[in-house]
N, C-alpha and C positions, 0 to 999 in steps of 0.2 A: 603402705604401698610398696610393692616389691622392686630393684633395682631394674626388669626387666621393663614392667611399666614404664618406669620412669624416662628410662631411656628410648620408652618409645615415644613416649608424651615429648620429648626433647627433639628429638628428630622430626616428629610432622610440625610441629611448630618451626624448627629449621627451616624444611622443605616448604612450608608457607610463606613465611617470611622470602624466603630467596624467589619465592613464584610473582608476590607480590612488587618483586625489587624488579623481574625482567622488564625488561624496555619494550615496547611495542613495536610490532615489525613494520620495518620499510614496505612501501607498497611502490608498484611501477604502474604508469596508467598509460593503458591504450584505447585510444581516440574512435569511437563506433562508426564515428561520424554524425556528420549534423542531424538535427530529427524535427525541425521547425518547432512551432507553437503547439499550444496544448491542443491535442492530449499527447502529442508525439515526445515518445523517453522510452527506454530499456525497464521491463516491468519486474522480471524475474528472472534469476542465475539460476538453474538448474544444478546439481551435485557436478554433472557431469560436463558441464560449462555452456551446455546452449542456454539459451539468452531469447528472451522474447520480448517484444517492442513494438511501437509506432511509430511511423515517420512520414513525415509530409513528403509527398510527390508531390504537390500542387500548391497553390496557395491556399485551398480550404479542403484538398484532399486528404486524408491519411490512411495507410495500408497496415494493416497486420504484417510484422514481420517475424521472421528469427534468423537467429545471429550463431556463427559457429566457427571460431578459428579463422575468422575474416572474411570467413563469405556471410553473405547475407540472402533468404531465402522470400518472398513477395506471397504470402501466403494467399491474397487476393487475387493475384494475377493467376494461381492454381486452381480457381475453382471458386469465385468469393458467393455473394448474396445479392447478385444487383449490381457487382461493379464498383461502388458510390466508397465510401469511409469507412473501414473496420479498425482496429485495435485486439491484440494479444494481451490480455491481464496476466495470463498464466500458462505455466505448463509442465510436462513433468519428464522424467527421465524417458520415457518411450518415445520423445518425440511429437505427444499429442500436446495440442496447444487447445486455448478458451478463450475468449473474447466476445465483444460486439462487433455488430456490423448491421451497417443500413441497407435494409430493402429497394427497392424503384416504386412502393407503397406509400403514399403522405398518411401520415397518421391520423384517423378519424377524429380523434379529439383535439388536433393541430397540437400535441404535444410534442418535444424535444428530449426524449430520455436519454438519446445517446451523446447527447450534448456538444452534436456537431453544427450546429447551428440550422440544419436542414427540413425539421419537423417531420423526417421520414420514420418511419415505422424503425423499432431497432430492435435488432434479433439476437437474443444469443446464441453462440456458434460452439462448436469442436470441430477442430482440422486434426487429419490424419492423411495427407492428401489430397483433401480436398472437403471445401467448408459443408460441415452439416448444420441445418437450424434442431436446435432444440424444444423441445415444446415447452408451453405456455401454461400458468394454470387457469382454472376455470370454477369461475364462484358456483354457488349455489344456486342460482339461475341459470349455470350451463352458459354463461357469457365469458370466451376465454379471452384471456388480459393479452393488449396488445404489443406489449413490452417487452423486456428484458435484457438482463446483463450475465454473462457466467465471469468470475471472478476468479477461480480456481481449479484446478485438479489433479487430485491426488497419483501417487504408482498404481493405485487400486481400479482406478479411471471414474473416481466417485468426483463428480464435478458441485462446486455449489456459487451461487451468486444470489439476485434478485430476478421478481419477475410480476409485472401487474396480475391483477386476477378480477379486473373489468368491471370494482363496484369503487364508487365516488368515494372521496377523502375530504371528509369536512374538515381535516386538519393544516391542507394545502391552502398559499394563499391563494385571495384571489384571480383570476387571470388573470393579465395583463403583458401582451405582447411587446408593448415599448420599454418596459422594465425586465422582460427575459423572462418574465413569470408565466408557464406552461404548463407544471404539472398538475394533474385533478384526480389520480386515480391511485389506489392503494396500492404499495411495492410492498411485498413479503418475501424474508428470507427464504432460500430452496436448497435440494438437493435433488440433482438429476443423477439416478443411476439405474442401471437395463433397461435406457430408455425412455424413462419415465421421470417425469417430475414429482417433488412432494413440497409441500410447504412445511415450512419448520416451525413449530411454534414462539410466540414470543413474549413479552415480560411482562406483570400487568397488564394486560389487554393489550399492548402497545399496535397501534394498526398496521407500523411499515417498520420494513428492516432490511438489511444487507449482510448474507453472509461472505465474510473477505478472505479468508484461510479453509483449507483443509488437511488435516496429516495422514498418516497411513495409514492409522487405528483408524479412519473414520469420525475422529473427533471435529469439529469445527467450530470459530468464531466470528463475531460480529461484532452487529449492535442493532437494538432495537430503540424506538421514540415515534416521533412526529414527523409530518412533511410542514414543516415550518423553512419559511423561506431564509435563508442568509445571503446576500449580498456582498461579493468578497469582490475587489476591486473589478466589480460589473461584473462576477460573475455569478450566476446565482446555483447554490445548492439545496439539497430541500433536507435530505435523511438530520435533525436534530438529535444526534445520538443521550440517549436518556439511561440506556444499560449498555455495559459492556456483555457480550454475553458468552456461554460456550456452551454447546449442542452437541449431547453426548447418547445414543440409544435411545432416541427420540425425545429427550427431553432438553430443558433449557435451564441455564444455571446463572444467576446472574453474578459479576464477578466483584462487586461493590464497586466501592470510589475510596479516594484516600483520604475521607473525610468532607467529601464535598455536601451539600446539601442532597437527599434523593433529587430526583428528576431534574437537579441544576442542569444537566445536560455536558456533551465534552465526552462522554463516556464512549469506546469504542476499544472491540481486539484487533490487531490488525494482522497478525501471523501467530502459529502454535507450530512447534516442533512436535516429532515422535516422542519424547520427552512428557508431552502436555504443559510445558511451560509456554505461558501466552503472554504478549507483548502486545501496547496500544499505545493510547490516551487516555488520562482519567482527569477528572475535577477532581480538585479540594478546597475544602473553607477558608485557607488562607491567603490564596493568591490562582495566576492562572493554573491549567490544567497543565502536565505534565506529562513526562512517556513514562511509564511502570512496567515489572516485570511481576505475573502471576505465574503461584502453582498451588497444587491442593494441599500441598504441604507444608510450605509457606506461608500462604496467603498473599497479597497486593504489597511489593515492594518499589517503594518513589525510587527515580530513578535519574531525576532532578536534571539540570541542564551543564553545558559547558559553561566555564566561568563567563560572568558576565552577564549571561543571557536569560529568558525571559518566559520560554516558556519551549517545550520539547515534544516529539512526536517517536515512539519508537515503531520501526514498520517492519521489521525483519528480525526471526532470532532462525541460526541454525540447529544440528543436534548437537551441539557442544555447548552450547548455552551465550552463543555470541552473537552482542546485537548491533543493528545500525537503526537508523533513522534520522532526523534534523533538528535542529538546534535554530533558536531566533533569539534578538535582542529584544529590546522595546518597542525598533522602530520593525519588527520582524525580517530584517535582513537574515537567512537562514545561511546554516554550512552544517555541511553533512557530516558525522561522527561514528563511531566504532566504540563498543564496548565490548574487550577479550576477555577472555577465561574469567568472569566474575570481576572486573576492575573498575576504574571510572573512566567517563566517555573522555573521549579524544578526539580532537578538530583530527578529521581525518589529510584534512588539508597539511596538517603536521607532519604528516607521515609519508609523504609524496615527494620528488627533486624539487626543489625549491627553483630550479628554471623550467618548471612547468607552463606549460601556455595555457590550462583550464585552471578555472575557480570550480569546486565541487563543490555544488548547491546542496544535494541532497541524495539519502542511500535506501533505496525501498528493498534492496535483497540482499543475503550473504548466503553462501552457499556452506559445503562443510571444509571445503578446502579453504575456507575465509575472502574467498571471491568476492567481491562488492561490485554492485552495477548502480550507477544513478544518472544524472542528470549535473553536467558541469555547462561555466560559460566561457569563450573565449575572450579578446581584450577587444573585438569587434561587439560585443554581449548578444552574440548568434549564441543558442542553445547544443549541445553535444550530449550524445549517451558516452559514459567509458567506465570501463574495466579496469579494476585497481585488484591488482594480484600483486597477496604477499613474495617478496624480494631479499635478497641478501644485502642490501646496500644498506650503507653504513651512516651513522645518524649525522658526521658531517655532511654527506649529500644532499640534507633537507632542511628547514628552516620554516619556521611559521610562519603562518599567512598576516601579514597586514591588516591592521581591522579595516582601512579601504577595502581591499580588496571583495570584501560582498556589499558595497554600501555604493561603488562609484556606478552602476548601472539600475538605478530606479524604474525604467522601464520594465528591463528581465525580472526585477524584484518582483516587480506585480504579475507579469506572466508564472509566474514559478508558484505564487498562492493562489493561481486561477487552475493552475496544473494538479496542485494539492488538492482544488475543492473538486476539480471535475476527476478527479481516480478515484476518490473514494468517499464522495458524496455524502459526507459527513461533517458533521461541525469541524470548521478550518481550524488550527492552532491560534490564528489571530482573534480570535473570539474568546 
């Protein structure tokens, strides 16, 4: 081996080592403001820093909103569906947003899809000024599903979510309205584009799915399974995620598990960069299910929890390869974390003024400037969205959180995995 190799071989090993040695940066948080009970919280950070959300007006109201340098924008009062509860899941650099929203329609089969507690018909939307309904699909009988959610949308303006298609699901439980049990009809992943909807296929026959992500290629993630009830402190979700999965040129790829049994269930993508590296929850054989990082390249790498804890969700990577999601103990008290440039997760709470007035619950977005939006609580345990942007401030300024501090409000504990089951309707981390 020649000296010139060697001395390169010397140098990235240097330069790794010293990458691995930096300290993780200070972040500043600013307060979005309050956003009540679920499903109200900041869904997604755009590259370009708009921000899209839910926020209670009312006590069983909530608006689609977006957020922009401190204003905030009522997307329902521009033009909504009915007036009634919408929700922003998504949205992309051009300003177009995705979400649900309730009709002035009660739903023919007294179902609750959008999970405002209303049993109104629920519609998926695109605002650009003013809310458009999406279309529905429609079985084989020409009976179109009265449902639906959009979850996402790409620069491309390729939007995907779920959406019934109007034939029964022997997989759901039974009815039962004093238990919250509503749903009866089959939900299949979609992609709406020029207009039009498509169903995506999904894993082994699997009957219901959700897709959660989309990137610019076109590429998209989920999860397919059952409409099996789970019951997460009262609140009930159905999608039993069984594959993680990614939809690529019309077909479906399933992303395995990290050893867990097939069909255990836990399986779920939750974001994929431009990259095609995708982030979730997966089961494994030897304990709970876990947040991983996928690529084709790769394959499924665990991505395990912050110390201590018990079991992890990841929900966001950007195109740099950096990710957020939440972190729980045993008794699933969560706190939101940060993984940079390829490292180990970090209580983001760590990296904040230590005379901060919020606890940061949880991080469903990062943008590429390293933006984080989640859901924090105050010492009142009222809910807040906030923005935590990388800072120059210096690691005296900050101070790690207290293990109290996500433990002393048992109440918000439980609104915050009710908030988890109803975004993304999938098997909760506490299972």
């Amino acid at each position: 081996m020649n000296r010139a190799i060697l001395i390169s071989i010397a140098a990235g090993s240097l330069l790794s080592t010293l990458a691995m040695a930096q300290p993780s940066p200070r972040y500043t948080v600013t307060d979005l403001g309050l956003v009540g009970g679920p499903p109200g919280q900041p869904f997604v950070v755009a590259n370009n820093g708009l921000i899209s959300e839910g926020v209670a007006v009312a006590d069983t109201v909530w608006h689609a909103m977006l957020w922009f340098r401190g204003m905030q924008f009522d997307l329902a009062k521009a033009g909504g569906l009915g007036g009634l509860s919408s929700v922003a899941f998504g949205l992309n650099e051009e300003g177009q947003a995705v979400g649900e929203a309730e009709t002035r329609n009660l739903d023919r089969n007294g179902e609750d899809f959008c999970g405002f507690g209303s049993q109104h018909v629920c519609q998926p939307f695109i605002w650009y000024g003013v809310m458009v309904p999406l279309p529905l699909l429609r079985n084989q009988n020409g009976v179109t599903g009265a449902n639906g959610v959009a979850e996402a949308i790409n620069n491309r303006g390729q939007i995907v979510g779920t959406s019934e298609n109007g034939e029964q699901d022997s997989t759901c439980p039974s009815v039962n309205h004093a238990l919250g049990q509503y749903q009866q009809l089959r939900f299949k992943p979609v992609i709406w584009q020029n207009g039009t909807v498509q169903e995506l296929p999904t894993v082994s026959g699997d009957p219901d799915g959700i897709a959660f992500a989309i990137n610019d290629n076109g590429q998209a993630v989920g999860s397919t399974g059952e409409c099996t009830a789970f019951l997460i402190n009262n609140d009930l979700t159905y999608l039993h995620g069984l594959h993680a999965v990614l939809w690529e040129n019309g077909t479906v790829t399933d992303l395995g598990n990290l050893g867990g049994v097939a069909g255990g269930g836990g399986n779920t993508a939750f974001s994929i960069n431009n990259r095609g590296q995708v982030v979730g929850h997966m089961g494994r054989a030897d304990g709970p299910a876990v947040a991983y990082l996928w690529s084709k390249e790769a394959g499924i790498q665990n991505l395990g929890t912050l110390p201590g804890d018990f079991t992890s969700v990841a929900l966001s990577i950007n195109e740099n390869g950096d990710i957020v999601g939440i972190s729980l103990d045993a008794e699933f008290n969560p706190r939101a974390y940060v993984r940079l440039d390829g490292g180990m997760l970090v209580d983001l709470n760590s990296l904040i003024p230590a005379d901060s007035p919020l606890f940061l619950f949880d991080a469903p977005s990062i943008n590429s400037r390293k933006e984080i939006i989640g859901i924090a609580v105050d010492g009142a345990g009222d809910f807040h969205g906030y923005l935590a942007t990388p800072s120059k401030a210096t690691p005296d300024s900050v101070a790690a959180p207290s293990a109290n501090d996500r433990t002393q409000f048992d109440s918000t504990r439980k609104l915050l995995l009710q908030r988890l089951s109803y975004r993304f309707g999938a098997q909760s981390p506490a299972h």
